[in-house]
C-alpha positions in Angstrom: -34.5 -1.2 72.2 -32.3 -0.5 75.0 -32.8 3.9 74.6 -36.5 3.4 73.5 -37.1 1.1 76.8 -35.2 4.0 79.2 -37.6 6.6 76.7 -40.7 5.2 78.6 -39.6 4.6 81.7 -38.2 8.2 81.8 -41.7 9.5 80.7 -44.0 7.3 82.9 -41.3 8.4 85.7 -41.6 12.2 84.9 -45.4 12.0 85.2 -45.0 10.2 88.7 -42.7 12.9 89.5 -45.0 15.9 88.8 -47.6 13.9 90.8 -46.3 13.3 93.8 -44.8 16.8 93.9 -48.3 18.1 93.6 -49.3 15.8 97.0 -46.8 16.6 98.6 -47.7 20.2 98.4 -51.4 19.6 99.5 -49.8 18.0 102.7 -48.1 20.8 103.3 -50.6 23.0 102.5 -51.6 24.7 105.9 -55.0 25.1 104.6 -55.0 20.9 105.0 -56.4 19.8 108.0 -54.1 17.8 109.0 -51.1 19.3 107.4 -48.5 19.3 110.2 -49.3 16.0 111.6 -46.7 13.7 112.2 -48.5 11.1 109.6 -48.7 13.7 107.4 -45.3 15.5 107.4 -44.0 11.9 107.1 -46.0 11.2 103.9 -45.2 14.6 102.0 -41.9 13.8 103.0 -41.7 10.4 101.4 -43.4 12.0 98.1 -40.8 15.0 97.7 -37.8 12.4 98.1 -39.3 10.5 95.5 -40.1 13.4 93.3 -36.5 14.4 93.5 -35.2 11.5 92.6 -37.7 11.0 89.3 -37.5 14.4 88.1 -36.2 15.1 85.1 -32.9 16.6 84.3 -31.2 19.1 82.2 -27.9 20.4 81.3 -26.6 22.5 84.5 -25.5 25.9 84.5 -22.1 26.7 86.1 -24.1 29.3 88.1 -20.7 30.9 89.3 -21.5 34.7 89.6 -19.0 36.0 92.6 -15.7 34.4 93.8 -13.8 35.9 97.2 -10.6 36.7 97.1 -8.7 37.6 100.4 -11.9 38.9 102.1 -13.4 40.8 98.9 -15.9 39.4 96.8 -15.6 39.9 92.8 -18.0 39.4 89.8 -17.3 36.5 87.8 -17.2 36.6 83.8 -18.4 33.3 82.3 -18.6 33.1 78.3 -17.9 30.7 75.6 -14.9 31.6 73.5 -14.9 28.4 71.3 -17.7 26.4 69.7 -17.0 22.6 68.6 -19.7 20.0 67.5 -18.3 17.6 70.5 -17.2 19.9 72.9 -16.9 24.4 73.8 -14.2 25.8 75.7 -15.5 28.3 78.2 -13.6 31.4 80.2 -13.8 32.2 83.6 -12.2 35.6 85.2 -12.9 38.5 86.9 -12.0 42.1 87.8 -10.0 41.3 91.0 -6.8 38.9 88.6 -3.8 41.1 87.2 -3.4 41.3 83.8 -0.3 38.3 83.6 -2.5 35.9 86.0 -1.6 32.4 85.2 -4.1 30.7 82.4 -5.6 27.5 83.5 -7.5 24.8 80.8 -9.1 22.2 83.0 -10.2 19.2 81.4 -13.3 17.5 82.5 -14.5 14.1 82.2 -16.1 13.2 79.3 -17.6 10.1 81.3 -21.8 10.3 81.5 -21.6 13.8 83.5 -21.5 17.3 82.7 -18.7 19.6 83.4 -20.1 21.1 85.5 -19.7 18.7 88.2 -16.3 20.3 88.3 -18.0 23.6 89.7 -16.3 23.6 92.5 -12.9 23.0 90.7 -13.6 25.8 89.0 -14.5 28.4 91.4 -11.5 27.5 93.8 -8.7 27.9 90.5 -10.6 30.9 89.8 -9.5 32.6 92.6 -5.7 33.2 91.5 -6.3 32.1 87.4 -8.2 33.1 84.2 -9.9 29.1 84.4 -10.7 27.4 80.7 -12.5 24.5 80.8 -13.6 22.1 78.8 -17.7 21.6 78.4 -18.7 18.4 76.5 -21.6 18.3 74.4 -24.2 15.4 74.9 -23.6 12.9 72.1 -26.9 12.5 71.5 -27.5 16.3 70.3 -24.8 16.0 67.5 -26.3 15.4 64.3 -24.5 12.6 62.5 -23.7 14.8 59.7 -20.8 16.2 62.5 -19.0 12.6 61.8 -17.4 10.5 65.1 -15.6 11.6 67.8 -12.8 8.9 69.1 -9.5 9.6 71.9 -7.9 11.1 68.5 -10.5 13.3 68.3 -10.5 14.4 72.0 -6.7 14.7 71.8 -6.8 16.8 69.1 -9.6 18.8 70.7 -7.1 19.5 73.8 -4.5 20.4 71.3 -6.4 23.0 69.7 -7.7 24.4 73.4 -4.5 24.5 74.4 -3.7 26.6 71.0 -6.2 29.4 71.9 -5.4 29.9 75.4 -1.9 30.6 74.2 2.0 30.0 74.9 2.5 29.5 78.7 -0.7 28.1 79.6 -1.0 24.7 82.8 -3.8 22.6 82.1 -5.7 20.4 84.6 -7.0 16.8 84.3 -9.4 15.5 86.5 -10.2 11.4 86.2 -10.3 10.0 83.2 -9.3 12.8 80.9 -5.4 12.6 82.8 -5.0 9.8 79.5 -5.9 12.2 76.6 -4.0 15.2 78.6 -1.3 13.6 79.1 -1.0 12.1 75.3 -1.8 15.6 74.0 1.2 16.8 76.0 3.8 14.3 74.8 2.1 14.9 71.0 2.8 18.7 71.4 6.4 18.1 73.1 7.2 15.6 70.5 6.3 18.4 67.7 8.1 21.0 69.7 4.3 22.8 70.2 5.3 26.0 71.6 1.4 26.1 73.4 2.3 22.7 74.7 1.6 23.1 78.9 4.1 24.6 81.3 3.0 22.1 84.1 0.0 19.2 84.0 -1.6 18.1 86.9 -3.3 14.8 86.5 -5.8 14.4 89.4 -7.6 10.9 90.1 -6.3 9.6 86.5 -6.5 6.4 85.6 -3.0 6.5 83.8 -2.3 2.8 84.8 -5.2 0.8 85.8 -2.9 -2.1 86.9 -1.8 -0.2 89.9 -4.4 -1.1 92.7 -7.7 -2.1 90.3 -11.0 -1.3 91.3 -14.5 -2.5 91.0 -14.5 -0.1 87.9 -11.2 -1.8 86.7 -12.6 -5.2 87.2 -15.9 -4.7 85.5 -14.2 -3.2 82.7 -11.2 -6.3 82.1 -13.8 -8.7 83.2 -16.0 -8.5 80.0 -14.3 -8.4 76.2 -14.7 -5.3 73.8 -17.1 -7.2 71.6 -19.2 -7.6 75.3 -19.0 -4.1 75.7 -20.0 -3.3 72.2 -22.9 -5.6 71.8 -24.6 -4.6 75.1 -24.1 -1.4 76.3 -23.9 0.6 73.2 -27.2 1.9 71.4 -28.6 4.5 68.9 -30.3 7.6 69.5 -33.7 7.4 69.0 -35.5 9.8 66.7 -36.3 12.5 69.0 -33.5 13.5 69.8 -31.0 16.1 67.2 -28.6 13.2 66.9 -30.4 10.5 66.0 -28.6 7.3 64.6 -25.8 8.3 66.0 -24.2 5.0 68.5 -23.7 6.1 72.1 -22.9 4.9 75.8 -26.0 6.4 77.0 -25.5 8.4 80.5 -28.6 6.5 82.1 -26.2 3.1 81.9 -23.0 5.0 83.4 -25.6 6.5 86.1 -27.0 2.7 87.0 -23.4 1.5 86.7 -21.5 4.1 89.1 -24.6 4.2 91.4 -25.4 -0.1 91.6 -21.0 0.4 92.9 -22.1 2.0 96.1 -26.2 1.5 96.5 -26.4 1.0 100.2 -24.3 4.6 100.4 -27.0 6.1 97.9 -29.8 4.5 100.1 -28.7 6.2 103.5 -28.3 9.4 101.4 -32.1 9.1 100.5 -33.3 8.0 104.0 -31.4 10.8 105.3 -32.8 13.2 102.9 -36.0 11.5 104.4 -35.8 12.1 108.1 -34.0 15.9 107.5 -37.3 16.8 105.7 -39.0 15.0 108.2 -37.1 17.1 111.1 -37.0 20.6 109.2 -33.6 20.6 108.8 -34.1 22.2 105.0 -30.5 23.4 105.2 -29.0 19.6 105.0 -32.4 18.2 103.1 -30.8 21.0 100.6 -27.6 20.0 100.4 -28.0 16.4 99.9 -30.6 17.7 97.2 -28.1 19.6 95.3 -25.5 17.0 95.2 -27.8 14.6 93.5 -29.3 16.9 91.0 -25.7 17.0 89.9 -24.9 13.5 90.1 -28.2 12.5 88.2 -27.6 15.3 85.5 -26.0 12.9 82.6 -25.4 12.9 79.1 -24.4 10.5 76.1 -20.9 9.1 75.0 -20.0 8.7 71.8 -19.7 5.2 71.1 -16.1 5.1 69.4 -15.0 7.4 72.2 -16.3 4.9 75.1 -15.0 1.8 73.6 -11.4 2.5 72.2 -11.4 4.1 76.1 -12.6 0.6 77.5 -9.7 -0.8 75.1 -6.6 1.2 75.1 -7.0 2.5 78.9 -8.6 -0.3 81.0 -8.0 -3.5 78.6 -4.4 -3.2 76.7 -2.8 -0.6 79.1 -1.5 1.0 75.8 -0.3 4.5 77.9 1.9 3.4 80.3 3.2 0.2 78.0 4.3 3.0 75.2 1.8 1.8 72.7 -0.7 4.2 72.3 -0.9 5.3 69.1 -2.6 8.9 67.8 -3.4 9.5 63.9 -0.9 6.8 63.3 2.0 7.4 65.5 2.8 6.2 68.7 2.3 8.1 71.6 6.1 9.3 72.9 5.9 9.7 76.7 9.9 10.5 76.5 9.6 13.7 74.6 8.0 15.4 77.5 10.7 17.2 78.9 10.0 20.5 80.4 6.6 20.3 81.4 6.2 20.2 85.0 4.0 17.3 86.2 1.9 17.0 89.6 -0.1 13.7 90.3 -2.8 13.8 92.6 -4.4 11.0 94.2 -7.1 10.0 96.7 -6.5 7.7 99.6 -10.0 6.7 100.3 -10.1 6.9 95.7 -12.8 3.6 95.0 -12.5 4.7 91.1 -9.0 5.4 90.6 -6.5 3.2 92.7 -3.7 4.5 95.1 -0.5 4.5 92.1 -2.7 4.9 88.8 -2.0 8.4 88.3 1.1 8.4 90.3 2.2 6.2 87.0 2.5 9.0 85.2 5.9 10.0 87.2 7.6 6.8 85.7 7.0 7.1 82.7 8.7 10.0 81.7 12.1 9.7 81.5 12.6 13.0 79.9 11.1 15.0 83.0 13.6 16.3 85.7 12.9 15.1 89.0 12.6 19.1 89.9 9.3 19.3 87.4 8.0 16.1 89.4 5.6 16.3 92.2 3.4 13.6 94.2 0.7 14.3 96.4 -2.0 11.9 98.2 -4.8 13.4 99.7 -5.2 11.4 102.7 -8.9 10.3 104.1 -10.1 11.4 100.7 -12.5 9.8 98.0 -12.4 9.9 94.1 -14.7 13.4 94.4 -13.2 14.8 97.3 -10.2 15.3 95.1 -11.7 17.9 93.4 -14.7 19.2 95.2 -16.0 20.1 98.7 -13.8 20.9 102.1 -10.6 19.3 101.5 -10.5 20.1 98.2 -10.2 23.8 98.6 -8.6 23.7 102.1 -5.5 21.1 101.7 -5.6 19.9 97.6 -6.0 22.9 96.0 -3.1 25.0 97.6 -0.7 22.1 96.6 -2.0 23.0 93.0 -1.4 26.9 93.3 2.1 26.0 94.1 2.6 24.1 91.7 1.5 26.1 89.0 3.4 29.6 90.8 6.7 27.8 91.1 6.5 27.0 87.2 4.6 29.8 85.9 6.3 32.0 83.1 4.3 35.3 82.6 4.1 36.9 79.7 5.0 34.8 76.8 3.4 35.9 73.7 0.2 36.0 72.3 -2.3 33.7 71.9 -3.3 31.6 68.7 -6.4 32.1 66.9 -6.2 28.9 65.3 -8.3 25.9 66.8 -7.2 22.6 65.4 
């Protein structure tokens, strides 16, 4: 009931959408007789804030076609190099990076939002590495035929990346995927992988949720697993590829992350309001832009969501050494010579001051040389990974990293994709 209810609301919204699009044009139509008015420019304002916020959404594109390097601008390659049911792993490089430039998989969230709300991640990294990076299909477009996908699943997935990107590789976790990253890199060490990372940098992770909760930890210990299960969780209705299938619909994860901080999302609307209202296109744009990222969400699988809600946020399984993957416990302690950089957030509202930082204390094996710590400060939960400080202060501490540990040149890739 719960996906068939959000069906029609999404189509009665759509068609409020298109029409108040098509007003807002005729009051801004200088053939109008009173296009221009204050009344007027007020109104057509109101309608194209409320169009924008109604209109329907697809998958993004990463849209990255040029990157500047040291004053000189170079074409950007983008392509697809493997294909999964859940999940592709996609390429990014360009003409200006030698031929040994360091190989980078980052691993987006597989939380209600494209990957591509990493854009920015990407096209800083891109600068100095050939990026990888995950992109996460939409639950509800995987046929049921293509079985479940649970945290074994997504470790695996990062396992077999990390395979085809080759010996010598640093991968990248940003938010919640720092748990599977950093379980997929004790798996490999534990198994002597030799495609197993050469550093990890964990970004915003909630590796130990007991560290500073948040609102998102507290709504998530505050309610049991069968809660969770019983009431956010539905099926795909029938016209969509994966029907049947049980997901955490995006649309929930949207309200939920959105409900956190509604006053904020308010002034963001009436400011989007009185920019139109002034002319100023150029900020009316940016604000805009952000939210038809932010609103662009897709479907979780259900077994994915809720062994997440269990092992992460409930029974603390990482950080307590009980994490188990296709029937053996998760060994933190056999990561030894991967080098690991935690990277938080002052301002972070998702993931508390000393989550991710956990990661440094729990590895026994690591040398306190391959251990780094960073805290951004005045900086929020996206602001780790996108936007000024991101590129000017955050990512330079990352190209560090990764230079001080890089080891060019070590053998080929492998074809093989677990």
């Amino acid at each position: 009931m719960l996906y068939k209810a959000y069906e029609i609301q999404r189509s009665l919204l759509n068609a409020g959408s298109a029409m108040a699009a098509m007003a807002a044009d005729v009051l801004n139509d200088p053939r109008y007789p009173f296009a221009g008015n204050a009344a007027s420019q007020a109104m057509a304002s109101a309608l194209d804030v409320f169009a924008h916020a109604a209109a329907p959404r697809g998958k993004p594109a990463f849209g990255i076609k040029t990157v500047q390097v040291d004053g000189n601008a170079h074409a950007v390659v983008e392509t697809t190099v493997v294909h999964r049911p859940f999940g592709d792993l996609k390429k990014f490089t360009h003409d200006g990076l030698p031929e040994d430039a360091p190989r980078l998989l980052i691993v987006a969230p597989m939380s209600g939002h494209y990957a591509t709300l990493l854009r920015g991640t990407v096209e800083r990294m891109l600068e100095r590495h050939v990026v990888y990076i995950t992109d996460w299909a939409d639950a509800k477009l995987v046929p049921v035929a293509e079985g479940r996908f649970d945290l074994d699943d997504y470790i695996d997935y990062l396992i077999g990346f990390l395979e085809y990107v080759g010996p010598g590789a640093h991968m990248m976790a940003v938010c919640q995927p720092s748990v599977p990253a950093f379980a997929a890199t004790a798996v490999m060490a534990k198994a002597g992988h030799p495609c197993r990372p050469v550093t990890l940098t964990m970004m915003g992770g909630p590796i130990d949720t007991r560290e500073s909760p948040t609102a998102v930890n507290d709504h998530a210990i505050t309610k049991s697993y069968v809660w969770f299960k019983h009431n956010v969780i539905t099926d795909v209705p029938v016209n969509y590829p994966g029907a049947g299938r049980k997901v955490y619909p995006g649309f929930v994860q949207l309200a939920s992350f959105m409900s956190m901080n509604l006053g904020s999302h308010m002034m963001s609307h009436y400011g989007l309001f009185k920019h139109m209202v002034q002319g100023d296109g150029e900020s009316a744009d940016a604000t805009k832009k952000f939210y038809d990222e932010y609103r662009s969400v897709c479907d979780m699988a259900a077994e994915f969501y809720l062994q997440t809600v269990d092992v992460v946020f409930q029974t603390h399984a990482l950080p307590k050494g009980e994490l188990v993957h296709r029937g053996h416990v998760v060994d933190l302690g056999a990561i030894t010579d991967t080098a690991i950089l935690c990277i938080e957030g002052e301002r972070d509202d998702i993931s508390g001051i000393g989550q991710t930082r956990a990661a440094l204390k729990v590895t026994p094996g690591v040398p306190e040389a391959l251990k780094k710590y960073h805290l951004a400060p005045e900086v929020g939960h996206y602001g780790i990974f996108n936007g000024t400080r991101w590129r000017s202060s955050i990512a330079p501490v990352v190209d560090e990293w990764i230079a001080r540990h890089d080891r060019r040149g070590q053998g080929s890739k492998l074809t093989a994709v677990a």
